[in-house]
Each structure stands twice: as structure tokens, then as C-alpha cells.
ROSE-4610 file (N, C-alpha, C; in Angstrom, 1 decimal, always signed):
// ROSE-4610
residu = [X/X/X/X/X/X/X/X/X/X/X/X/X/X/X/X/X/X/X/X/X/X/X/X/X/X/X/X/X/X/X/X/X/X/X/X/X/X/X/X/X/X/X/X/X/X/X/X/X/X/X/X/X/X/X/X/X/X/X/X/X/X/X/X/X/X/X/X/X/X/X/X/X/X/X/X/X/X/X/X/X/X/X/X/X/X/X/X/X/X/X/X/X/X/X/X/X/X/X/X/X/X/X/X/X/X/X/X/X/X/X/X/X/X/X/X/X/X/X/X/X/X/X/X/X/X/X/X/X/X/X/X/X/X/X/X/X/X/X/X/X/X/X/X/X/X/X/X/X/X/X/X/X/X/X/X/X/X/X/X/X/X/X/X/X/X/X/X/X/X/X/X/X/X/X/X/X/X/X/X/X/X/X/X/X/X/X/X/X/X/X/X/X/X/X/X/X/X/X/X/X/X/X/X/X/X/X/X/X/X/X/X/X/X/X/X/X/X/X/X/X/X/X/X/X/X/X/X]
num = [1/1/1/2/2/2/3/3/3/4/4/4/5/5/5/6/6/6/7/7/7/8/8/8/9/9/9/10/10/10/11/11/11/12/12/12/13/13/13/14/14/14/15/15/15/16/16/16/17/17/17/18/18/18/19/19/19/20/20/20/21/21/21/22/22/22/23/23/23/24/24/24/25/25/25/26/26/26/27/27/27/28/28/28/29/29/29/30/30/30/31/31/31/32/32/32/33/33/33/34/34/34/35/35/35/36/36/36/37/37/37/38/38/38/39/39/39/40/40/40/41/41/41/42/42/42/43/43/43/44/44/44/45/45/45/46/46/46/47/47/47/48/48/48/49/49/49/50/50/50/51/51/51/52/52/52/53/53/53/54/54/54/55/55/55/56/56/56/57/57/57/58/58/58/59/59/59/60/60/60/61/61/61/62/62/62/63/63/63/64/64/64/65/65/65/66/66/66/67/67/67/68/68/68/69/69/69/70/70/70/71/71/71/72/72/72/73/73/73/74/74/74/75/75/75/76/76/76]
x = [+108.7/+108.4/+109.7/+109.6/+110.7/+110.9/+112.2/+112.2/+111.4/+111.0/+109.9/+108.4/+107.8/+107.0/+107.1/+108.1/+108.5/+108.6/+109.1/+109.7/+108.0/+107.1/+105.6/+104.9/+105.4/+104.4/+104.6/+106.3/+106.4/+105.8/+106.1/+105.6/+104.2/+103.2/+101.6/+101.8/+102.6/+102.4/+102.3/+103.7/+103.7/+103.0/+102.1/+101.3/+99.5/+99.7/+98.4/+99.1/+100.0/+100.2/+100.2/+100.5/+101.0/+99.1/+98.3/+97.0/+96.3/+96.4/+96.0/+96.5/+98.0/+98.1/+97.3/+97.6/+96.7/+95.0/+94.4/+93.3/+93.2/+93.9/+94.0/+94.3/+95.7/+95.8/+94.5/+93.7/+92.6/+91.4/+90.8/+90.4/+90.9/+91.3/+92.0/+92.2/+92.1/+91.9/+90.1/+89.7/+88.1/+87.4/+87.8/+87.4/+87.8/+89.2/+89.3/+88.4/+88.4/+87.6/+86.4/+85.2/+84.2/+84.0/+84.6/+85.0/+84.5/+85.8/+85.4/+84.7/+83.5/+82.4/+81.2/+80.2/+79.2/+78.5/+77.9/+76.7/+77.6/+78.7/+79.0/+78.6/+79.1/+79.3/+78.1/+77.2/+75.8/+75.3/+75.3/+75.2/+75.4/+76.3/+77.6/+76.2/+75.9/+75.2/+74.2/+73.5/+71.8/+72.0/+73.0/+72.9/+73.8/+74.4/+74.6/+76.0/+76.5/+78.0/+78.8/+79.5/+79.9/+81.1/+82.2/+83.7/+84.2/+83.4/+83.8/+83.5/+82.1/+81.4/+82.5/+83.0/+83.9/+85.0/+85.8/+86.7/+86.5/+85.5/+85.0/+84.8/+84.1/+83.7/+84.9/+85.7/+86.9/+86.1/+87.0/+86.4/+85.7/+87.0/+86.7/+85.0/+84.7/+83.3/+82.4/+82.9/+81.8/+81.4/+82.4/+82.2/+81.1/+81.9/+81.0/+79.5/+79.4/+78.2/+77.1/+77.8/+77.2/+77.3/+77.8/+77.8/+76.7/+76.7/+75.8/+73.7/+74.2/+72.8/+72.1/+73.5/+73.2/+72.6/+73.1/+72.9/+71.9/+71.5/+70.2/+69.0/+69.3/+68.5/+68.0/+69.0/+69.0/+67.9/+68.4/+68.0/+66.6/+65.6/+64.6/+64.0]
y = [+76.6/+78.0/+78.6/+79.2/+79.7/+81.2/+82.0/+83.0/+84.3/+84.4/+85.2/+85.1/+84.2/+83.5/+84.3/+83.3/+83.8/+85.2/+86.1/+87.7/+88.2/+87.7/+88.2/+87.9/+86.8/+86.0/+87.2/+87.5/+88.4/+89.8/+90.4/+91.5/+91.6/+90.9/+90.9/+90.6/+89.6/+89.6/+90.2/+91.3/+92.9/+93.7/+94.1/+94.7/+94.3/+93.0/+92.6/+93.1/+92.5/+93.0/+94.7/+95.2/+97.2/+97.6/+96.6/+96.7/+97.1/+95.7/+95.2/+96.4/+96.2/+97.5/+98.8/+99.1/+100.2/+100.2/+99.3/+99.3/+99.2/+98.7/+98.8/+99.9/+100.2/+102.4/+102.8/+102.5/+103.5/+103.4/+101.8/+101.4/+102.5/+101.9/+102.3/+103.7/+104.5/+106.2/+106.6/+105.6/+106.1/+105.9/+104.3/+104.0/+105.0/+105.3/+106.4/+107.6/+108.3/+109.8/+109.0/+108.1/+107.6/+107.8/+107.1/+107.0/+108.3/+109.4/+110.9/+111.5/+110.9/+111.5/+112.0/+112.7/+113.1/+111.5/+111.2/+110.5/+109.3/+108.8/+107.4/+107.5/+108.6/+108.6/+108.2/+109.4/+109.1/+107.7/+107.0/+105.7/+104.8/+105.2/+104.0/+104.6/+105.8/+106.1/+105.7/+105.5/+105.1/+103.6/+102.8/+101.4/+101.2/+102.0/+102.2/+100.9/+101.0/+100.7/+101.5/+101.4/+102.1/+101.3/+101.8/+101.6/+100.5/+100.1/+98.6/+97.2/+97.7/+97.0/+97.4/+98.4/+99.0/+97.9/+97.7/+97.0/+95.1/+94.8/+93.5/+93.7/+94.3/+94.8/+95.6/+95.5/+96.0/+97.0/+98.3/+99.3/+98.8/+98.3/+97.6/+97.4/+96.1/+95.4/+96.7/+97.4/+98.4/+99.5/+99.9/+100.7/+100.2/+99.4/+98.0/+98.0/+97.8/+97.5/+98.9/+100.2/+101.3/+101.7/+101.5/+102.1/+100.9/+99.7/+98.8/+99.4/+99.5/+100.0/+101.4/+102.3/+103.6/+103.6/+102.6/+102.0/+101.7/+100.7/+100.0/+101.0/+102.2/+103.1/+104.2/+104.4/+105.3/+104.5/+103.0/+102.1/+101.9/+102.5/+101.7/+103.6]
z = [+87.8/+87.4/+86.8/+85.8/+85.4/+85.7/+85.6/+86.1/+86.2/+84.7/+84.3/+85.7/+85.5/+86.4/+87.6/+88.2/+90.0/+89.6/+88.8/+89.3/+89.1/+88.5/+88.4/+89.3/+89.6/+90.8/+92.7/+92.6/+93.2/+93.5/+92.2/+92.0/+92.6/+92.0/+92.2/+93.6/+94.3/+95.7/+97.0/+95.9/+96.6/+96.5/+95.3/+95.2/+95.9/+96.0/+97.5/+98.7/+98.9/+100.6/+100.8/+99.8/+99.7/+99.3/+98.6/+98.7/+100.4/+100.9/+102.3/+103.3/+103.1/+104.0/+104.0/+102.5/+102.6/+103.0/+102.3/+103.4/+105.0/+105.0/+106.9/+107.5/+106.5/+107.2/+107.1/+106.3/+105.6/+106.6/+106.6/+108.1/+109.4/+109.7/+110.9/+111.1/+110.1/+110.2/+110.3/+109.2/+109.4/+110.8/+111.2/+112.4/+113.5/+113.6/+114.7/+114.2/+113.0/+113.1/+113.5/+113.2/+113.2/+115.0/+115.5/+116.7/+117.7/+117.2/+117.9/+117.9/+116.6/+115.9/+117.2/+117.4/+118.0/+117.8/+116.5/+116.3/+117.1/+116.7/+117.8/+118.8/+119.5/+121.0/+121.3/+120.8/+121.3/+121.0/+120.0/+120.0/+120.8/+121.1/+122.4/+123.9/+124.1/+125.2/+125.5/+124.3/+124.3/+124.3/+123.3/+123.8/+125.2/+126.0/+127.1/+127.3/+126.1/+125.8/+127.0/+128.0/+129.4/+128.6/+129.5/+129.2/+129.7/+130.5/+130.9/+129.7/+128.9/+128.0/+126.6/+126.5/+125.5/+125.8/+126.7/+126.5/+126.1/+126.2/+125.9/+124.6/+123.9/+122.1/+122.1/+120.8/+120.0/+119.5/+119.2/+118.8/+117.4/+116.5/+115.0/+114.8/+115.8/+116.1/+116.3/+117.1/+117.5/+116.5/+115.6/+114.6/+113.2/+113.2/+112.5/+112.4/+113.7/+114.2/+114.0/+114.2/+114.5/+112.7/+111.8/+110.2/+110.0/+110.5/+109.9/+109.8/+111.3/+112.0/+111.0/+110.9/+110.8/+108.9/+108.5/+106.9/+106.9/+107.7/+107.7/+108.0/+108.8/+109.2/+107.8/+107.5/+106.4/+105.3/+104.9/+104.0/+104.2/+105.3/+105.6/+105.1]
């Protein structure tokens, strides 16, 4: 690889990882508001998600799981 190369190959590499990151902050803020949201909660109640069950399922999974549902509801 000659220099040109490597200094590109760099660049782009930083600009995936400064990507990634940023989706992850971006994640990770929706998931918490999603979280404090009314409709979760209630979600978490009716499938009777208790705090003990909360710590076995990652919030991540559980958010997941509740925009999936709530998609599929809308979709039908």
C-alpha cells in the first residue's frame, strides 16, 4: 500500500468508528427516553416484566422487542 492508500484507508476508518459511535449515542438516548415513556411502562406491566424479569432481559432487548411489537401493531 502506498502512502496515499494507508492515509485513505485511515481516514474512512475514522469516519466508520465516529459513524458507529454516533449511532450508539443516538441508540442509547432513544432507548433511555423510550424507556421513561408511559406506553413502555405499561407494556412492561401487562406482559408483567417485574424487575426481577427486567434484570435477565437487557433494557436494549426489551426496547427492541416493545418498538417491534408496537410496529407490527400499527402495521396490521
Amino acid at each position: 500500500m502506498n502512502k496515499f492508500n494507508v492515509t485513505s484507508w485511515n481516514n474512512n476508518s475514522a469516519r466508520v468508528i465516529t459513524k458507529n459511535e454516533s449511532e450508539s449515542r443516538m441508540w442509547d438516548s432513544l432507548k433511555q427516553a423510550i424507556a421513561v415513556s408511559s406506553g413502555f411502562q405499561r407494556w412492561q406491566l401487562e406482559r408483567k416484566i417485574n424487575e426481577g424479569q427486567q434484570q435477565n432481559i437487557s433494557l436494549d432487548r426489551q426496547v427492541s422487542i416493545y418498538l417491534r411489537e408496537t410496529l407490527e401493531t400499527l402495521a396490521y
